[in-house]
C-alpha positions in Angstrom: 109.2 96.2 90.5 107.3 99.4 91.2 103.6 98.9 92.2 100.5 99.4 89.4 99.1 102.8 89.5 96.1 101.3 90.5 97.5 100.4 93.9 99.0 103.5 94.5 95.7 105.5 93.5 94.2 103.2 95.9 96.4 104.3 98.6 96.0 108.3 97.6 92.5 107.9 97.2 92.0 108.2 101.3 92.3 111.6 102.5 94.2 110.3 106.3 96.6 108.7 103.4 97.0 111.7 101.8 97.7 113.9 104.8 100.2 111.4 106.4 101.7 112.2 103.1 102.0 115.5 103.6 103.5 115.3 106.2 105.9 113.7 105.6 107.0 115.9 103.1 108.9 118.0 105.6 110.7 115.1 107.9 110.1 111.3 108.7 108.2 110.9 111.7 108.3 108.4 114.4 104.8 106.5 113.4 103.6 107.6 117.4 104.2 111.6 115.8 102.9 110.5 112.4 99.8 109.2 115.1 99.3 112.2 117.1 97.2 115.2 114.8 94.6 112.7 114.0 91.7 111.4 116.2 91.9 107.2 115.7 94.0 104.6 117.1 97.5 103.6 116.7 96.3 100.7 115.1 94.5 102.9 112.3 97.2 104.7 111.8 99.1 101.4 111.3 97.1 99.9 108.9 96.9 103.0 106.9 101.0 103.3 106.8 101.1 99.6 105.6 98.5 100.7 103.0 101.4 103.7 101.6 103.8 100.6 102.6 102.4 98.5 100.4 101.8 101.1 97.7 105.6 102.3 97.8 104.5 105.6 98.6 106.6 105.4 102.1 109.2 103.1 103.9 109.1 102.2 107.7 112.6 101.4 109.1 112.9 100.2 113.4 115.3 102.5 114.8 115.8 101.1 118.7 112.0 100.7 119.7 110.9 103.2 117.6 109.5 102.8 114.3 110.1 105.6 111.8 108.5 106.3 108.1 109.8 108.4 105.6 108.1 109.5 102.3 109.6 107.8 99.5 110.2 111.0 96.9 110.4 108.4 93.3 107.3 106.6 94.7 105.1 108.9 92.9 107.0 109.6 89.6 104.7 106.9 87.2 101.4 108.3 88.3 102.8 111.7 88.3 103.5 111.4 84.5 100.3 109.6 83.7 98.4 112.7 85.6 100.4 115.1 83.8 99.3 113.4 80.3 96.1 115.4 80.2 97.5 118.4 80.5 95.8 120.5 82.9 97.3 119.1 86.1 100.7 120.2 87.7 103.2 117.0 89.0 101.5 115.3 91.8 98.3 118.0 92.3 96.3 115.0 93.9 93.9 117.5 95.1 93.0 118.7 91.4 93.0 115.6 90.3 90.5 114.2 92.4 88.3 117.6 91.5 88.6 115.9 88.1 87.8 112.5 88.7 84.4 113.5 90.0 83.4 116.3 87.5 83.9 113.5 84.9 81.4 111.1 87.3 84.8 108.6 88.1 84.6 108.8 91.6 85.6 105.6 93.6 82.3 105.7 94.8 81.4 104.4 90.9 83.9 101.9 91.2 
């Protein structure tokens, strides 16, 4: 079963969340790589991958000792089409999106 779109919005609402994503876009990464560009712990970083985990934004395989993530490309598809319902946002424009959410006063701040 694919997760509610309210636990992937969850997930996307963090903007560390949404860069790992990014970055993933071009390879999987070795979580220590995935690590590196931002200034927290490994254990940060490993709660927010669980969090994308969780969400089925990304899967985490062991390979040896090393633990690598990749970006799961479907994972977004259901929110996708619900964003693309109103029209003015491209397929997966997160960015925009959140631009909308808090002209129209729905920030998560607002609950």
């Amino acid at each position: 079963m694919a997760p509610s779109l309210d636990i992937v919005f969850a997930a996307l609402a963090d903007p560390t969340r949404r860069r790992i994503l990014s970055m993933l876009l071009e390879d999987d990464m070795a979580v220590t790589d995935v690590a590196a560009p931002f200034d927290m712990s490994l254990a940060a970083i490993s709660k927010h991958l669980g969090i994308l985990a969780g969400a089925g934004l990304i899967s985490q395989e062991k390979r040896g000792r090393v633990k690598w993530c990749a970006l799961e490309p479907d994972a977004l598809r259901e929110a996708s089409i619900w964003m693309q319902g109103f029209g003015q946002f491209e397929a997966v424009n997160l960015d925009a999106f959140e631009r909308f959410l808090r002209h129209e006063g729905l920030s998560r701040e607002d609950g």
